[in-house]
C-alpha positions in Angstrom: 0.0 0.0 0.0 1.1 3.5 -0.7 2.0 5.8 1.7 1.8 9.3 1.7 2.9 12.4 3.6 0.8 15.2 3.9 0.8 18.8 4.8 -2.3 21.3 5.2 -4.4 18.1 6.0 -6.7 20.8 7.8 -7.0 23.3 5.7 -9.7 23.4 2.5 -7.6 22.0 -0.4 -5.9 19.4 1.9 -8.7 18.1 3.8 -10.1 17.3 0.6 -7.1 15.8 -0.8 -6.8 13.6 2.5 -10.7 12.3 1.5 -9.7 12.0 -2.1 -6.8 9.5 -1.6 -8.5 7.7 1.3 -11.2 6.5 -1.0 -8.2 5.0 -3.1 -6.7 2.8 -0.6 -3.7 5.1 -0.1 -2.0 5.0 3.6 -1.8 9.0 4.7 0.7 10.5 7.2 -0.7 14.0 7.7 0.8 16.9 9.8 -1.4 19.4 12.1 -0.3 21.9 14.5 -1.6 21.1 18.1 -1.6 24.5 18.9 -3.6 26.1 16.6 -5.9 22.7 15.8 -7.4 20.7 18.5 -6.8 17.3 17.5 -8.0 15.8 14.8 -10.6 12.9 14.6 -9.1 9.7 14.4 -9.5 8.2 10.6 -9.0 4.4 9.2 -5.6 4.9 7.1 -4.9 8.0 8.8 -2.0 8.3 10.9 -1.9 12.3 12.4 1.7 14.1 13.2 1.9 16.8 15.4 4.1 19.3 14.4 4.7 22.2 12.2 7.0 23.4 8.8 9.7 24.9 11.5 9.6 21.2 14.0 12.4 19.2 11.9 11.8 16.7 14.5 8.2 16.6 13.4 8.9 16.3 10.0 11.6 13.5 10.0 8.4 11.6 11.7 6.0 12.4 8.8 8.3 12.0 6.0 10.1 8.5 7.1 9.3 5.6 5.3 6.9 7.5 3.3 6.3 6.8 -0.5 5.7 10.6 -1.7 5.0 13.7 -0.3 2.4 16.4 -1.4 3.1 19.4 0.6 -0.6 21.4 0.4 0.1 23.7 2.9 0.3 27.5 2.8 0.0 31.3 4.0 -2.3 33.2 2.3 -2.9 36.1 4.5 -0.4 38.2 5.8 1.0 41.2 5.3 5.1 41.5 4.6 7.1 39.1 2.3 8.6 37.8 5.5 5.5 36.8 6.8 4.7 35.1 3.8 8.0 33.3 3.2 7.9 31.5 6.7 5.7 29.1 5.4 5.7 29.3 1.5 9.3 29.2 1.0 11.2 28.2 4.2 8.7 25.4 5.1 8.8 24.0 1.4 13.0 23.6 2.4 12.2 22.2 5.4 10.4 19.7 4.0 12.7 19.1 0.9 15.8 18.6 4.0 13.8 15.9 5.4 13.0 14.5 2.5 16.4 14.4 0.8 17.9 13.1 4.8 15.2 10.5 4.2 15.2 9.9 0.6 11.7 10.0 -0.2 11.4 9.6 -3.8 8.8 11.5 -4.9 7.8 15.4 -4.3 4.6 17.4 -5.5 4.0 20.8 -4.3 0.8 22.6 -4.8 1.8 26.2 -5.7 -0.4 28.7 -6.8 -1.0 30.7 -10.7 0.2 33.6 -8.5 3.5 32.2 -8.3 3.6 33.3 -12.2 3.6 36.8 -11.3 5.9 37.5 -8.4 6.1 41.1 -8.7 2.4 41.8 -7.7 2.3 40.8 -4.3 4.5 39.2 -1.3 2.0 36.3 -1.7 2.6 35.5 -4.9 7.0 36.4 -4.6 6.9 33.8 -1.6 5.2 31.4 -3.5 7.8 31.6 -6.1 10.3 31.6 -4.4 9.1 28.3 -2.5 8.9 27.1 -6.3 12.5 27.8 -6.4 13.6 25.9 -3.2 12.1 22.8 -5.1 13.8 23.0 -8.3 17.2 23.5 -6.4 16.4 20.0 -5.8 16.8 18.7 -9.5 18.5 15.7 -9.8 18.2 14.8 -6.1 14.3 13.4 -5.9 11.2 13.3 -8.5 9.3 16.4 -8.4 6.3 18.4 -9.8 4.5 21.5 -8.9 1.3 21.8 -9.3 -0.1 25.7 -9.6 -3.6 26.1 -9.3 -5.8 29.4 -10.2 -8.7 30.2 -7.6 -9.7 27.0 -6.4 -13.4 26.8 -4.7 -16.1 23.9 -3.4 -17.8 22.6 0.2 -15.5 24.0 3.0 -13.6 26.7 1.3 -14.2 30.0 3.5 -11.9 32.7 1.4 -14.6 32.6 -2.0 -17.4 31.8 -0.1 -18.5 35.2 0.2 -18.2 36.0 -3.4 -20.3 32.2 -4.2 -23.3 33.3 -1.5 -23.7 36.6 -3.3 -23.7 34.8 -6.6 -26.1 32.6 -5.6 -28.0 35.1 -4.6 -28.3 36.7 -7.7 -25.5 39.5 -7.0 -22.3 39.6 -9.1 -19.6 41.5 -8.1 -17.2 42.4 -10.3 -14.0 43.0 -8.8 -11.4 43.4 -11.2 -11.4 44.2 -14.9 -14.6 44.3 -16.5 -12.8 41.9 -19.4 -9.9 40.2 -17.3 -9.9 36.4 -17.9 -9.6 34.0 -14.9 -9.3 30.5 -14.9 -11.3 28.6 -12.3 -11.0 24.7 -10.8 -13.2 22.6 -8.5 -11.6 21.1 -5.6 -12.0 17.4 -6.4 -10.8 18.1 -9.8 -7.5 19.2 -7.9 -7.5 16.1 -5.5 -7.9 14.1 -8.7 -4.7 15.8 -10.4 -2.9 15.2 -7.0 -3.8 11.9 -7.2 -2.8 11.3 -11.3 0.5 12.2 -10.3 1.0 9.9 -8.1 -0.1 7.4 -10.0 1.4 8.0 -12.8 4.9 5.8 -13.4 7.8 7.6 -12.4 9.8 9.2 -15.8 9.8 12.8 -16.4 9.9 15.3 -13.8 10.6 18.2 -12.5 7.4 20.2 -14.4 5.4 22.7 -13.6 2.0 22.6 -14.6 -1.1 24.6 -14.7 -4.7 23.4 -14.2 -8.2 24.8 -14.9 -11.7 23.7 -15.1 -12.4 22.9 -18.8 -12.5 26.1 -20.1 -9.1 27.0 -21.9 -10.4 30.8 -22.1 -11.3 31.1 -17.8 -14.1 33.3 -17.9 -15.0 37.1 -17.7 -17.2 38.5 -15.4 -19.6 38.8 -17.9 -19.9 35.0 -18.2 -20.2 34.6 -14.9 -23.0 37.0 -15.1 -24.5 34.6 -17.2 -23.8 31.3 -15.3 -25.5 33.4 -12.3 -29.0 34.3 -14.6 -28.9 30.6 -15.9 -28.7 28.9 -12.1 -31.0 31.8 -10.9 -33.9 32.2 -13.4 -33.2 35.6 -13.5 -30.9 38.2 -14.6 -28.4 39.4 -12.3 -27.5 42.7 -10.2 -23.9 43.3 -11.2 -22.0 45.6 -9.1 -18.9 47.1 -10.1 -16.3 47.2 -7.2 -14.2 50.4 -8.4 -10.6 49.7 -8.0 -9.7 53.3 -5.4 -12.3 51.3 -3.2 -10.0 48.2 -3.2 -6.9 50.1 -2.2 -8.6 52.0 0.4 -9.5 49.0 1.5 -6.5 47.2 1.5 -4.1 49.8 3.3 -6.8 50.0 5.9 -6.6 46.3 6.7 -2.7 46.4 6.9 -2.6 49.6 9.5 -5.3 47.4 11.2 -3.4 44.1 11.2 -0.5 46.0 12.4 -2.1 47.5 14.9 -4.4 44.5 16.2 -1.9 41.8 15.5 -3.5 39.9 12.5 -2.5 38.9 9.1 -5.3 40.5 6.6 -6.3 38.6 3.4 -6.9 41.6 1.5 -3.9 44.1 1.3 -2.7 46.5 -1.8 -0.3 43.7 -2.6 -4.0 41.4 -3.1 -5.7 44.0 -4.9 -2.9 44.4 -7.3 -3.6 40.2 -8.1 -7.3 41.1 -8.2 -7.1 43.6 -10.7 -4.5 41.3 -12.9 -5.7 41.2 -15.9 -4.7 37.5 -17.1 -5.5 34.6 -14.7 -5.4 32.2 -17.7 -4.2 28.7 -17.0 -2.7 26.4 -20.2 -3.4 22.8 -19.3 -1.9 21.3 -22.4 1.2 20.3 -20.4 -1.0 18.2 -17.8 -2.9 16.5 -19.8 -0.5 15.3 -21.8 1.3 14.3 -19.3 -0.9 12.3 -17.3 -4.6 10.7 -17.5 -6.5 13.4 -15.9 -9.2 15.9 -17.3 -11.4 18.1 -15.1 -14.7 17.4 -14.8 -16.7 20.2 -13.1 -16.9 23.8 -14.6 -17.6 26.8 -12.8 -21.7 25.9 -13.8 -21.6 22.6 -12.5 -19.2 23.8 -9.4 -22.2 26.2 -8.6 -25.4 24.1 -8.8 -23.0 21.2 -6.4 -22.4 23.9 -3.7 -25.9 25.5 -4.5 -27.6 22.0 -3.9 -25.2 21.5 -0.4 -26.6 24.4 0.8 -23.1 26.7 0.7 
């Protein structure tokens, strides 16, 4: 039986992830932090590490005798490039050290499509960089990264506000009126995650995009029309002008620095917001591997819609 390491076990990609490679028979070792997590329940096949991406003690427990690690987790709020880099780069080297000291042979790191545009935010440089820790690694263990545009589906708490007013018949549009996005249901992810895994060991060290279906992404306008079609009814578009957003971001880092808390919005997120390409290509997946997404944004909405989300 396979046996995999995992990181962000707890968090909304990686608890789905865990649930995705359960239901294929695959032994998980999974990290949590016990001080910021109470415990988590006990699973069959699930074997929970204490610990966090600064504990090398913890990770030389996860990673040891492991088959393949897929290191999920990740910062994404926060307000300096230090912040940021704490987990997105330094605990992706962490966990490459204990994988090299314990030569686990395979490596997949879920990035994110923001790593493709360092300059924008501290989010997105850390990310990158983290990408960079990984390919100082070529030669030494099989790897692939994995980068991801805005990923949504049951449990996710960042887009949920944006899906609820959608579902309502509200649509925000927060960005460029005409900016493309790509978009990706979470089990569509798990099910990449899972592909790679699979798949025999030959070619590594990629990088590879994902999205839903939709080589295009969408515009706000379409998404306008996914919300009339699931609603019956035309929706209320708001524009969100872009002053508002920065108003809004420097506000939340003065308060985070003040208060002690790592915002999600900042100038640094509003800047990725108002990006005007969030394309993915995923030519290079699919030939790659046997996987194909299977829920577009349509089909994402009328799951979460008939969940209740």
């Amino acid at each position: 039986m396979t046996t995999v390491a995992l990181t962000g076990a707890t968090g909304f990609i990686g608890s789905t992830l865990l649930t995705h490679l359960l239901s294929q028979g695959v032994q998980v070792r999974a990290l949590y932090r016990p001080t910021s997590t109470s415990a988590p329940h006990p699973l069959e096949s699930v074997e929970w590490q204490p610990g966090n991406l600064e504990d090398v003690n913890s990770l030389s427990a996860l990673v040891t005798g492991v088959d393949a690690i897929v290191h999920c987790a990740g910062a994404v709020r926060g307000i300096t490039l230090e912040q940021f880099k704490r987990v997105n780069t330094t605990g992706v080297s962490n966990m490459l050290k204990a994988a090299a000291e314990h030569k686990v042979p395979r490596f997949l790191l879920v990035s994110s499509l923001a790593a493709r545009e360092p300059s924008l935010s501290a989010y997105a440089a850390s990310k990158k960089l983290g990408e960079d820790e990984l390919r100082a690694y070529q030669g030494r263990l099989s790897w692939d990264i994995l980068r991801p545009p805005a990923v949504y589906g049951p449990g996710d708490r960042e887009m949920q506000p944006l899906l609820q007013l959608i579902k309502r018949g509200i649509v925000p549009i927060i960005g460029e009126k005409n900016a493309r996005f790509s978009l990706l249901y979470v089990d569509d992810l798990a099910e990449a995650v899972s592909c790679l895994l699979r798949a025999p060991q030959g070619e590594n060290g990629r990088c590879f995009e994902l999205h839903d279906g939709r080589p295009d992404g969408y515009t706000w306008p379409q998404i306008a029309t996914i919300a009339a079609h699931l609603n019956g009814r035309e929706p209320r578009c708001l524009s969100i002008p872009k002053l508002l957003m920065q108003i809004a971001g420097s506000a939340n880092v003065s308060l985070g620095r003040l208060f002690g808390y790592q915002p999600m919005l900042t100038p640094g997120k509003v800047r990725e917001i108002f990006h005007p390409d969030w394309v993915c290509d995923n030519t290079a997946i699919s030939r790659a591997i046997d996987w194909q997404p299977q829920v577009q944004f349509h089909e994402g909405m009328k799951r979460l819609f008939s969940k209740g989300q």
